[in-house]
C-alpha positions in Angstrom: -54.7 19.4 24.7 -51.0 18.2 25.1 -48.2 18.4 22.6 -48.8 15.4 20.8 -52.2 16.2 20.3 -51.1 19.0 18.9 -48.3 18.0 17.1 -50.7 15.4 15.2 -53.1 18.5 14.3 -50.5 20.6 13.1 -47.7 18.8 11.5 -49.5 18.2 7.5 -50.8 21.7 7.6 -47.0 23.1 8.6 -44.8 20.7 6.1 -47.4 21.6 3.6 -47.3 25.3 4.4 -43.8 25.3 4.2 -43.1 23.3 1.1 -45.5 26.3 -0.8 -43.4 29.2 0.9 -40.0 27.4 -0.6 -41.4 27.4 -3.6 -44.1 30.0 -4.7 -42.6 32.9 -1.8 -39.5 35.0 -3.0 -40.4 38.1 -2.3 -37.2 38.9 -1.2 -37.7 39.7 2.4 -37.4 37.5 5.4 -39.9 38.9 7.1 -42.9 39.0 4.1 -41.8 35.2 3.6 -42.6 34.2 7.1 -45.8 36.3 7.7 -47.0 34.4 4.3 -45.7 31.3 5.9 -47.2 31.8 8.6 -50.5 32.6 7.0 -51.3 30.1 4.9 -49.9 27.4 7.8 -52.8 28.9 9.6 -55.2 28.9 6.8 -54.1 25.4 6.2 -54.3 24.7 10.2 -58.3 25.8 10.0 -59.3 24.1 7.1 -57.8 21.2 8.2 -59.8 21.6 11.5 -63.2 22.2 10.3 -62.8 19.2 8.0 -61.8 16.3 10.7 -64.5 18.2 13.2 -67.0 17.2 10.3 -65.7 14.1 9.9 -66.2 13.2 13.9 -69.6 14.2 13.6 
């Protein structure tokens, strides 16, 4: 698995993830806004997973 195999996997679930932190997360501290960031990009990154590996089947 290279970078732009990864890049293509993970680029919706990260501009979508970030677009809700900028506007739903102001919690007023860097760090809680990143680990929520970084939570639902992963969220986002698995459910967007388990989709297109149904998909292929």
């Amino acid at each position: 698995m290279g970078f732009r195999h990864s890049l293509e996997r993970e680029f919706l679930p990260f501009v979508v993830a970030l677009i809700i932190a900028q506007i739903w997360f102001k919690w007023g501290s860097f760090a809680l806004e990143m680990v929520g960031f970084v939570a639902v990009w992963f969220a986002l990154g698995f459910v967007t997973d388990v989709i297109l590996r149904t998909l292929r089947r």
